[in-house]
C-alpha positions as CSV (number, residue, x, y, z in Angstrom):
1,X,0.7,-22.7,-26.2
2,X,2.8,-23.5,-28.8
3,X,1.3,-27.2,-29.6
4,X,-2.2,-24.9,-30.1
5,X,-0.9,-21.9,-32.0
6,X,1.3,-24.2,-34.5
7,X,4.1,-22.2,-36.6
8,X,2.6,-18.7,-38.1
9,X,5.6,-17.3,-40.7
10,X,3.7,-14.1,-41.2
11,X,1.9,-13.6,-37.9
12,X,3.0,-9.8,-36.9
13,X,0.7,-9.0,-33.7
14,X,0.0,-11.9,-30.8
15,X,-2.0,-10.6,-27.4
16,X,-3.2,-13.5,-25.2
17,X,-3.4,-11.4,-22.3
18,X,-5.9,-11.6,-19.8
19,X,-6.5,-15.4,-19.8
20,X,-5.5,-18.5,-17.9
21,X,-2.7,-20.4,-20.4
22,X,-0.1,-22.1,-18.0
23,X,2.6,-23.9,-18.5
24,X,6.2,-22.0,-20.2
25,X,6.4,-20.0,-23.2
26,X,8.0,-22.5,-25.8
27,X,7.5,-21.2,-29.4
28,X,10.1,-22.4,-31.8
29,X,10.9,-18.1,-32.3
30,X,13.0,-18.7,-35.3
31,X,9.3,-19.7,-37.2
32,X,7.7,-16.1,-36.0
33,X,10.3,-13.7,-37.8
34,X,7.7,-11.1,-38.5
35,X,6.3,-11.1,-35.1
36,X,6.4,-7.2,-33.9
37,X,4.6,-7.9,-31.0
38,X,3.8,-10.3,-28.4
39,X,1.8,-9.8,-25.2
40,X,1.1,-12.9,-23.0
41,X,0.2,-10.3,-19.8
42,X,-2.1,-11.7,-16.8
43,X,-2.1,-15.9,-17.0
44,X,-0.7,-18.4,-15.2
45,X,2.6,-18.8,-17.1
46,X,5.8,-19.9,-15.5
47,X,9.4,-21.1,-16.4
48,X,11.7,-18.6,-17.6
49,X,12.3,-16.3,-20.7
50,X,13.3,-18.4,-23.7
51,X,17.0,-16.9,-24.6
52,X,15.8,-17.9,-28.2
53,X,12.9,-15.4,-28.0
54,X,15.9,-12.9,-29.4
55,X,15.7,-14.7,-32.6
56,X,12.4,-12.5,-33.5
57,X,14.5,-9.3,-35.2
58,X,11.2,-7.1,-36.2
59,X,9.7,-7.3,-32.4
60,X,9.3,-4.3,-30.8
61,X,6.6,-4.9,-27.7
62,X,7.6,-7.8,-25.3
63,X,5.1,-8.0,-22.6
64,X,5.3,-10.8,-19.8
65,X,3.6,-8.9,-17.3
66,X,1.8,-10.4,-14.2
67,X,2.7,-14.1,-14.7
68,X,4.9,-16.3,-12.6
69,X,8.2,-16.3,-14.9
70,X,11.3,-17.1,-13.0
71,X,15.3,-17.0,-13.6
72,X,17.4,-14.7,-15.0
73,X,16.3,-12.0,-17.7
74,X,18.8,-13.2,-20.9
75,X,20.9,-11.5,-22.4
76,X,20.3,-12.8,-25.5
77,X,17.3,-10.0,-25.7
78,X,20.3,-7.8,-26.8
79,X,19.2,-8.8,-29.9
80,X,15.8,-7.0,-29.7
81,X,17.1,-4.0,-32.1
82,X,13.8,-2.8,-32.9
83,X,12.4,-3.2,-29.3
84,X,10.5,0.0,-28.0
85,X,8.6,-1.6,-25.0
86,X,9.3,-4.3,-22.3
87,X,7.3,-5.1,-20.0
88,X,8.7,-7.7,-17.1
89,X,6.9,-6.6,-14.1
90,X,5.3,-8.8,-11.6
91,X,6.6,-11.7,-12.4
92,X,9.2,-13.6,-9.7
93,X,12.8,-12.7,-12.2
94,X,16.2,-12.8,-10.2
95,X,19.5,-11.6,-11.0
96,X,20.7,-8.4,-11.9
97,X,19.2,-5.7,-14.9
98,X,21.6,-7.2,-17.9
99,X,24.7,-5.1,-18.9
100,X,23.4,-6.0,-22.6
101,X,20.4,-3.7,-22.4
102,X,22.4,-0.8,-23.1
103,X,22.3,-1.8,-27.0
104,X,18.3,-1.9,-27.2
105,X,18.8,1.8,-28.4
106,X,15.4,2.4,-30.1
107,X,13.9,1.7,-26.0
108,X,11.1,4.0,-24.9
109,X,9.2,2.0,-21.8
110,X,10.8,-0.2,-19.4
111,X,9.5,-2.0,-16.6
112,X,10.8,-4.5,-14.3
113,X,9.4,-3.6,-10.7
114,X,8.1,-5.8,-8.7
115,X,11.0,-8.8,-9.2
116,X,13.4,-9.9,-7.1
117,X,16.5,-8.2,-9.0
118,X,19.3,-7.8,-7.1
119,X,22.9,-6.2,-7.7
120,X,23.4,-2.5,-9.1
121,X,21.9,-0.6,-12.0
122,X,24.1,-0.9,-14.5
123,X,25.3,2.2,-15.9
124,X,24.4,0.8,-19.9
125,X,21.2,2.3,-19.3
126,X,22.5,5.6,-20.0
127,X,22.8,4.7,-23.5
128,X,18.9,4.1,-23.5
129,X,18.8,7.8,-25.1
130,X,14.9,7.4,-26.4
131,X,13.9,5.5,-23.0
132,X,10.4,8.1,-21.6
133,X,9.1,5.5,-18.6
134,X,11.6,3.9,-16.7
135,X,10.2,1.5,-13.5
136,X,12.7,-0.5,-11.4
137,X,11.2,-0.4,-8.4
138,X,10.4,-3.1,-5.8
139,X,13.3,-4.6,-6.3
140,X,16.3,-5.4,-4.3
141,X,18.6,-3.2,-6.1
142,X,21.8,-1.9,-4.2
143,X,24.4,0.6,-4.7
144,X,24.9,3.7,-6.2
145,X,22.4,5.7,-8.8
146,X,24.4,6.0,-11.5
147,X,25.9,9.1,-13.1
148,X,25.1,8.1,-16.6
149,X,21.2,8.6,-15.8
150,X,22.1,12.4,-16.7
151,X,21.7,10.9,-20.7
152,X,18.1,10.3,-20.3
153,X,17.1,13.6,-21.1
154,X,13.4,12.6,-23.1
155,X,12.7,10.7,-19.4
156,X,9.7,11.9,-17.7
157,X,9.4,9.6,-14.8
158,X,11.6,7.0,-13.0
159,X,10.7,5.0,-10.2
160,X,13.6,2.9,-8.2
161,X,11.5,3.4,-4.3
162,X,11.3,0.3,-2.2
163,X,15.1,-1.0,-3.0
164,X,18.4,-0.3,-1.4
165,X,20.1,2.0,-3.0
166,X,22.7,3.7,-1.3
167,X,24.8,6.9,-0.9
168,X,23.9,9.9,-2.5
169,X,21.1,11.4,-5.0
170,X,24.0,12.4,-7.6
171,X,23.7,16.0,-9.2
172,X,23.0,15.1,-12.2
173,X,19.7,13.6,-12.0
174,X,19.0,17.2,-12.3
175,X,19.8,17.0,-16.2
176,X,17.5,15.2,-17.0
177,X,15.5,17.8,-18.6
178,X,12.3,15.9,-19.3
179,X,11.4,14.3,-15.7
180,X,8.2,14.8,-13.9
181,X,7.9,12.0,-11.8
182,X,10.6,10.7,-9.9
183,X,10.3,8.4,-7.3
184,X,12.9,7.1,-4.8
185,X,11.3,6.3,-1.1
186,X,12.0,3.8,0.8
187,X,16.0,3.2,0.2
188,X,18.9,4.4,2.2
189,X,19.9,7.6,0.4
190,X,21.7,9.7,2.5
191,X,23.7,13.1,2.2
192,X,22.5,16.6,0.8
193,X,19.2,16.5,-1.8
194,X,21.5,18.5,-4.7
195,X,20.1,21.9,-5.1
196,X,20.5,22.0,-8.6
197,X,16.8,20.6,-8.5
198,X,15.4,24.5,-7.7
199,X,16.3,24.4,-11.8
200,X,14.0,21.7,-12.8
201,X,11.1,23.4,-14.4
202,X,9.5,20.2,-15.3
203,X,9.6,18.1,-12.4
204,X,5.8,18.5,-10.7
205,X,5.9,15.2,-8.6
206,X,8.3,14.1,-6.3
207,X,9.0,11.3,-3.6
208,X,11.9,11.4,-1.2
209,X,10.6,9.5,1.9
210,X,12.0,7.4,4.1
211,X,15.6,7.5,3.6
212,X,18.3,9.0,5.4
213,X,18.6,12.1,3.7
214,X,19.3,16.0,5.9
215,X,20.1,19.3,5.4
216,X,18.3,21.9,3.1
217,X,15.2,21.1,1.1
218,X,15.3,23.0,-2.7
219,X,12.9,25.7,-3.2
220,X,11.0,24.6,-6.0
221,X,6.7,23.6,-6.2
222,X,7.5,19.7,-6.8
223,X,9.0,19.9,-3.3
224,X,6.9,21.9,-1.7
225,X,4.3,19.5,-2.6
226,X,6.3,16.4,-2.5
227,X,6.5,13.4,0.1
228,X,9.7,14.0,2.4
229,X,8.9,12.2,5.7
230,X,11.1,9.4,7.3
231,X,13.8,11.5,6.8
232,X,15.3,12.9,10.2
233,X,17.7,15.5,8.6
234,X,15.9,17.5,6.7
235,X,14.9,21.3,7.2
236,X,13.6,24.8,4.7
237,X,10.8,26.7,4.8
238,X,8.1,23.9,4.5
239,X,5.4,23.0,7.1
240,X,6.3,20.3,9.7
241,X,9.9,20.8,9.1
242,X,12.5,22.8,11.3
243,X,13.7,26.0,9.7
244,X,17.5,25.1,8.6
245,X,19.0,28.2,10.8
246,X,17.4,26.5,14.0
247,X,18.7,23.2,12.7
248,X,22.3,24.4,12.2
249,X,22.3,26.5,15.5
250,X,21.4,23.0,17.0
251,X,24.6,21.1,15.2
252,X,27.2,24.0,16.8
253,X,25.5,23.1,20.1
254,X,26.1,19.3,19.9
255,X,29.7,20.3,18.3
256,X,30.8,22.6,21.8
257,X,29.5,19.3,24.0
258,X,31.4,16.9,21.9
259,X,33.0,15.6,24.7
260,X,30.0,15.2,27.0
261,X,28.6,13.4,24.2
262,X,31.8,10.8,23.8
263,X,31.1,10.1,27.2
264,X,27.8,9.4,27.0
265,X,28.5,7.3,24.0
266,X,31.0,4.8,26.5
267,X,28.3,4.4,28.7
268,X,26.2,3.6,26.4
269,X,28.6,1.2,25.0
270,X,28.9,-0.5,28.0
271,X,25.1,-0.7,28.8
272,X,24.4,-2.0,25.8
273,X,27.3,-4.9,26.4
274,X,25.4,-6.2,29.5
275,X,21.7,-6.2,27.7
276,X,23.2,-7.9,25.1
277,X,22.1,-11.5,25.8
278,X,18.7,-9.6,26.8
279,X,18.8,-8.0,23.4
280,X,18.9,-11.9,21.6
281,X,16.8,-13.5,23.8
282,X,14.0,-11.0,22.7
283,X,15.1,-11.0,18.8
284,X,14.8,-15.1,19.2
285,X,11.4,-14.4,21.1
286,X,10.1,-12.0,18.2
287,X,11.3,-14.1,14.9
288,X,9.9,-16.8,16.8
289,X,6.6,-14.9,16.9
290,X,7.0,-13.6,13.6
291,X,7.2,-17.4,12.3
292,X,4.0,-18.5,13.6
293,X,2.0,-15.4,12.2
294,X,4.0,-15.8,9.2
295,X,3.1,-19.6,9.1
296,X,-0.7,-18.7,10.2
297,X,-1.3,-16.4,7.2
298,X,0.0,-18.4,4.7
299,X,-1.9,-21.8,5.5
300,X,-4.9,-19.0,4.1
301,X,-2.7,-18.5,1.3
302,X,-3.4,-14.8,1.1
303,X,-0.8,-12.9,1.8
304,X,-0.2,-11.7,-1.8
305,X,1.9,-8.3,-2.8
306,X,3.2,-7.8,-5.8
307,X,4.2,-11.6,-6.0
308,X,1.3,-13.4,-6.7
309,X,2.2,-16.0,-4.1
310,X,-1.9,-15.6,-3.1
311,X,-3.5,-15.9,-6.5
312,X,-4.9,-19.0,-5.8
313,X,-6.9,-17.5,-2.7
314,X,-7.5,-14.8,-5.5
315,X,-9.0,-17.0,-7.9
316,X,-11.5,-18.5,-4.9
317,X,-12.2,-15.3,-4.0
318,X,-13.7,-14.0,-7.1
319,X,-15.2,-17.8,-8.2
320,X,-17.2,-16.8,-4.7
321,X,-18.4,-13.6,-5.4
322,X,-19.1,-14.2,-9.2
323,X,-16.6,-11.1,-10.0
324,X,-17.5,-9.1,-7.5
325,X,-21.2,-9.3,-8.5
326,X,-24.1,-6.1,-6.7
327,X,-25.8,-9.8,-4.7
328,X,-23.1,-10.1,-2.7
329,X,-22.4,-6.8,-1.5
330,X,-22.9,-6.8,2.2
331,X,-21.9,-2.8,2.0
332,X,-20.4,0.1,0.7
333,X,-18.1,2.8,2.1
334,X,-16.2,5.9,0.9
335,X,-13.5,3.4,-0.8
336,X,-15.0,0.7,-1.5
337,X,-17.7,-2.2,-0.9
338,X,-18.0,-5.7,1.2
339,X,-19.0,-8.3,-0.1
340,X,-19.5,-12.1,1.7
341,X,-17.3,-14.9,0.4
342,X,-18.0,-18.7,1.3
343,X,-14.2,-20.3,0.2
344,X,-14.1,-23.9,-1.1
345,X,-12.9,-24.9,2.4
346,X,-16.5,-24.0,3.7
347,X,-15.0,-21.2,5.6
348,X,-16.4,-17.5,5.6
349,X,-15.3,-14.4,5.0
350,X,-15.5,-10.6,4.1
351,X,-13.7,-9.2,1.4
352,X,-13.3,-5.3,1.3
353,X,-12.8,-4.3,-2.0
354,X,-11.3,-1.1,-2.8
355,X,-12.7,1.6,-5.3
356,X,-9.6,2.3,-7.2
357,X,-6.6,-0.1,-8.8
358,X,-3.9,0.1,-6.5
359,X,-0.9,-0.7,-9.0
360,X,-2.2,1.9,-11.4
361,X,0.7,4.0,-10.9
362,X,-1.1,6.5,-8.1
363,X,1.4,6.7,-5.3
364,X,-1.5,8.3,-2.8
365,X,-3.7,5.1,-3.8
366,X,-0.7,2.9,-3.0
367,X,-0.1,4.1,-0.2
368,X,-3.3,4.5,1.4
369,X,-3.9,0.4,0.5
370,X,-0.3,-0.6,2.4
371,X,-1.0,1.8,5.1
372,X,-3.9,0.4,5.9
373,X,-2.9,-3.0,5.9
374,X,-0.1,-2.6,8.1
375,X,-2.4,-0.6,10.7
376,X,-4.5,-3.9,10.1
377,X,-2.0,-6.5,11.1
378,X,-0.9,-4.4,14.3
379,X,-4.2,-4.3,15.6
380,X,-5.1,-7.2,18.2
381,X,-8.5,-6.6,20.2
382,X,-11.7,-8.6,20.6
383,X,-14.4,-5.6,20.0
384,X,-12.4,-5.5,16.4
385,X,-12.7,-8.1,13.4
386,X,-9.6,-10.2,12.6
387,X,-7.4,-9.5,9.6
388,X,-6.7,-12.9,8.0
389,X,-4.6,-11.1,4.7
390,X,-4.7,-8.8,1.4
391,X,-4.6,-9.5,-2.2
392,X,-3.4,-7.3,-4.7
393,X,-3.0,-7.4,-8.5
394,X,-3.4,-5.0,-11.4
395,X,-7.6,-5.9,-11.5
396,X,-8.5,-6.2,-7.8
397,X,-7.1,-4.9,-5.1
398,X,-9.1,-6.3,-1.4
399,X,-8.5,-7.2,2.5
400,X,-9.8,-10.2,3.3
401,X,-11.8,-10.3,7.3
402,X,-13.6,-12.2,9.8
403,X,-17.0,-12.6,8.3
404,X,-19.5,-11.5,11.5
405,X,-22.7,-14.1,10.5
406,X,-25.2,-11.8,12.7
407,X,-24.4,-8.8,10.0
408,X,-24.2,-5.1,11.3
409,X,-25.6,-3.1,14.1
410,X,-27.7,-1.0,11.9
411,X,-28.9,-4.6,9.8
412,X,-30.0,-5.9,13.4
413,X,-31.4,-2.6,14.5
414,X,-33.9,-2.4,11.2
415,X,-35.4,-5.2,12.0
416,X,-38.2,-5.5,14.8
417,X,-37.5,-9.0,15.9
418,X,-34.1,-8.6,15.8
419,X,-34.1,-5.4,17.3
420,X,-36.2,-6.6,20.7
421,X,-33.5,-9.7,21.0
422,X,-30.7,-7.2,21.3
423,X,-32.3,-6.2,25.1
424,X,-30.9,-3.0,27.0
425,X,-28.2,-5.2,29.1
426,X,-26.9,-6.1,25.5
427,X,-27.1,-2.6,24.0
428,X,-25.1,-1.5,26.7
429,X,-22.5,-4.0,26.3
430,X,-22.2,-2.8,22.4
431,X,-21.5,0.5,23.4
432,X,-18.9,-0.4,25.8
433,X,-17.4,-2.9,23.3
434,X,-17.4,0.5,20.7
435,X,-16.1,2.5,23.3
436,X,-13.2,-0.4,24.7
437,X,-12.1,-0.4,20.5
438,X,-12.0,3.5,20.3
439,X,-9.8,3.8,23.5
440,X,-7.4,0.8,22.2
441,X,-7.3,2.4,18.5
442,X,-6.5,5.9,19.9
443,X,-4.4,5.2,23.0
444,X,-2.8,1.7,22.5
445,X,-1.7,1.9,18.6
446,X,1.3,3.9,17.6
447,X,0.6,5.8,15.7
448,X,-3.1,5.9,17.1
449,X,-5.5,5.3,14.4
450,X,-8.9,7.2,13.5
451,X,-11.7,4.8,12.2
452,X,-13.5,7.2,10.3
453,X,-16.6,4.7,9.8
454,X,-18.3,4.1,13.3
455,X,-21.6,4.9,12.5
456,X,-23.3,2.9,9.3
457,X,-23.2,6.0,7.4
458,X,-19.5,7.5,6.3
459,X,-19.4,11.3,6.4
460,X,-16.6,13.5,4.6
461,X,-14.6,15.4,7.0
462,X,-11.0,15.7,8.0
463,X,-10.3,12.3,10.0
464,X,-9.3,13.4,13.8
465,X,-9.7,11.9,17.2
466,X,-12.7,14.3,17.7
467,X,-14.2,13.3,14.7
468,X,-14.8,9.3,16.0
469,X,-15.7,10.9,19.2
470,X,-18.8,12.3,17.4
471,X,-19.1,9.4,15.3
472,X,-19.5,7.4,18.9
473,X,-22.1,9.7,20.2
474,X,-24.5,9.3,16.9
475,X,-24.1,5.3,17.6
476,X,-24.9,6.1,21.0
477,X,-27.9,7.5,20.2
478,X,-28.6,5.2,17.6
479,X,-28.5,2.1,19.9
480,X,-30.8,4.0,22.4
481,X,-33.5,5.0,19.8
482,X,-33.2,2.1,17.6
483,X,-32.9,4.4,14.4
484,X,-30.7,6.9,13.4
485,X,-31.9,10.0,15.0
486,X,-31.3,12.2,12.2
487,X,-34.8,14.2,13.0
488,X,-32.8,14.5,16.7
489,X,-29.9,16.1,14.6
490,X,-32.0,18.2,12.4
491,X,-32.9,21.3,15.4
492,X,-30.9,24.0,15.3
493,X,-29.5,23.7,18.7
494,X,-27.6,27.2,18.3
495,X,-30.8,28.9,19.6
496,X,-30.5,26.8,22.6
497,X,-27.4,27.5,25.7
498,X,-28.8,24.3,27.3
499,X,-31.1,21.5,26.2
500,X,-32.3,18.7,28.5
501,X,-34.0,15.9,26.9
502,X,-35.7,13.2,28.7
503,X,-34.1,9.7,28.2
504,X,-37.8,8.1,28.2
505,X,-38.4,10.3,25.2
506,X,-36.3,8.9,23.0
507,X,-36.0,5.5,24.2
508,X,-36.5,2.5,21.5
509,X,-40.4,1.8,21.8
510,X,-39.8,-1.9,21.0
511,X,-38.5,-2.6,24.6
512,X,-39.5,-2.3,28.3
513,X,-38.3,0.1,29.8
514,X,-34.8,-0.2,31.2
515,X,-34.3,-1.0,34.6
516,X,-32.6,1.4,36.8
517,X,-29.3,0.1,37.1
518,X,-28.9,0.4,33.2
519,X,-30.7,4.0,33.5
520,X,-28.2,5.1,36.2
521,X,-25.5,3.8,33.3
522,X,-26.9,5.7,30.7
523,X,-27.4,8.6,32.8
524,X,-31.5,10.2,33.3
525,X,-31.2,13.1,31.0
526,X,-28.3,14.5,28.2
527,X,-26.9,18.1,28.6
528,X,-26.3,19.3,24.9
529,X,-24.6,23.0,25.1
């Protein structure tokens, strides 16, 4: 970069985002002293921040984003005094947040999620008094929240979720006059939420879940309409939670049995003593396990999350669909399309791209992509395609599956030659493979999951157990008439208590008729009430 750029005394604005320049960032900053800002977001680069890059006096948007930088952050950006933006994220920066960066006092946007920054926040970024977006999160941050957050009082949203912070949400948090997003899931908060946040007029979004949090929930709309599960404790006047007189009539219980309870507690003790080799035999067992999957996914060099440890795969993957281009889209659902991607390696897959940008800032988006994954990897059945891994990054955001080379039931089913290959015998076997799936998604996953998607068309509904069960009996139908039977659909069976249709009637004209054995499976008539 710096070989191809040469020295520029009077160069003020520098944006190379969004390319592929590799290598580390190695201008000779004391020859760029009007340089006000400098955004290298989105390539390949790697090495670590230049201490020297404080040398540049007039910058004031530093933007690394989405590279592969590692090391610590230097302090020597301390010398920054006209820095309003920083932008770090996504990139692979250890360490702690520097002590130093209380002095960039002119501060308005700082992010450095998705690192691997350890240690506390310091409490210097109190004296960030101008600071309005503040992002720490997926981190590995520990500790206490500090106090001296109360000082932020232009802030309007703060993210520190998926670290380990500890102890308590302090007070005043709630002083922070100008916050409407705050964000801190995933940690191990504990104690009371502080009430003082019924007083926050300006708080609208808010995410408490999964921590260890309990007792009373404030009355105020950000939580009512706020994300507060994984979080045993808690009770108020909200749906799905316990109403906090029923909760504290349930702690005198446990308070009078005290006793029966220590008790309880020895015995447990001393169970727990004798299944204690059990206990590491099966932990040995499982990381072993763990390992091998672990090892598996990673010779696919895919699993990719926040890191960028799967751009490569991501780089092949969009090489193989020319971006994503309409010719080789093998499908479209309610979020988002598959296409078919041949890999340099010769190997096959599909590639479900999703509708919206996942790292946008959208928590629901976020956590409707990670939710799904992690349903994906539980799931281990033969009527269900494999999950091989995800990529995500601030463009694309796409699971990567076993590619099926015969295409889809309702590809097979438009086609007549197709179509009188796929005989009775086999039809049945696809709705008992359907049905074998359902029953293992509903029964044998915890939590169960609902597919949504059975049939080839999606439909908008609230997603429930019944719902797939419908879904099924459309693909039933569908298999047995060799179309969709929409016209079936269209009669208004409420003018009918009881309709018995013929099974000949509706049968796929492209094949014999079935033998009796796979009539007596299919049943010789439906009863729709």
């Amino acid at each position: 970069m710096y070989e191809a750029f040469g020295d520029h005394p009077n160069l003020t604005f520098l944006d190379l985002s969004n390319n592929n320049f590799c290598g580390e960032i190695s201008f000779n900053w004391g020859n760029f002293s009007k340089l006000s800002t400098f955004i290298v977001s989105m390539n390949n680069i790697s090495g670590s921040i230049p201490p020297d890059i404080g040398n540049s006096p007039k910058l004031q948007v530093l933007d690394l984003s989405s590279n592969h930088i590692v090391g610590k952050i230097p302090v020597q950006l301390e010398m920054l005094s006209s820095l309003n933006k920083l932008i770090l994220n996504l990139n692979q920066l250890s360490g702690g947040v520097p002590l130093e960066f209380g002095s960039l006092t002119k501060l308005q946007y700082l992010d450095l999620s998705a690192n691997k920054l350890s240690s506390s926040i310091p409490k210097s970024i109190g004296n960030l008094l101008k600071l309005h977006y503040l992002n720490l999160s997926n981190n590995q941050l520990s500790h206490k929240i500090p106090t001296e957050f109360e000082k932020l009082i232009h802030l309007s949203e703060l993210d520190l979720s998926h670290n380990i912070l500890q102890e308590e949400i302090p007070p005043q948090v709630c002083n922070m006059g100008s916050l409407e997003k705050l964000n801190l899931s995933h940690n191990n908060l504990s104690d009371f939420i502080p009430r003082c946040f019924e007083e926050m007029r300006s708080l609208s979004c808010i995410d408490i879940s999964y921590n260890e949090l309990h007792g009373p929930i404030p009355n105020s709309t950000a939580f009512k309409d706020g994300l507060m599960e994984g979080n045993k404790g808690l009770c108020g006047n909200f749906e799905a939670l316990p109403s906090c007189d029923a909760f504290t009539s349930h702690k005198q219980t446990l308070k009078k049995k005290w006793v029966v309870i220590v008790f309880a507690i020895l015995g447990i003790v001393v169970l727990l003593t004798g299944l204690t080799g059990f206990f590491f035999f099966f932990q040995q067992r499982k990381r072993v396990s763990q390992e091998e999957q672990s090892n598996s996914m990673n010779r696919l060099r895919l699993l990719s999350v926040l890191n960028f440890d799967g751009k490569i795969m991501h780089e092949e993957i969009i090489k193989a669909t020319d971006d994503f281009d309409e010719k080789f889209c093998i499908g479209k659902g309610g979020q988002g399309s598959v296409y078919k991607a041949e890999l340099p390696s010769g190997d096959i897959v599909a590639v479900k791209k999703f509708n919206s940008q996942l790292l946008s800032g959208n928590m629901a988006d976020q956590d409707e992509f990670l939710n799904e994954v992690l349903a994906l990897n539980e799931i281990r059945h033969r009527n269900i395609v494999k999950f091989h891994g995800f990529c995500s990054n601030a463009r694309h955001s796409f699971l990567v599956c076993e590619y099926l080379h015969r295409g889809s039931l309702a590809r097979i089913l438009g086609n007549d030659a197709t179509a009188k290959e796929l005989s009775w015998n086999r039809r049945i076997n696809v709705i008992k493979g359907v049905a074998n799936a359902l029953s293992y998604l509903h029964h044998d996953c915890l939590p169960s999951i609902i597919h949504r998607d059975i049939s080839k068309i999606a439909y908008t509904m609230r997603a429930t157990e019944k719902y797939d069960v419908y879904s099924f009996g459309v693909l039933v139908f569908e298999v047995i008439k060799g179309n969709h039977p929409r016209d079936f659909f269209s009669i208004n069976f409420s003018s009918f208590s009881n309709m018995i249709i013929d099974v000949n009637k509706i049968l796929d004209p492209r094949l014999p008729t079935p033998s009796p054995s796979v009539m007596d499976y299919g049943g010789c008539h439906f009863m729709l009430r």
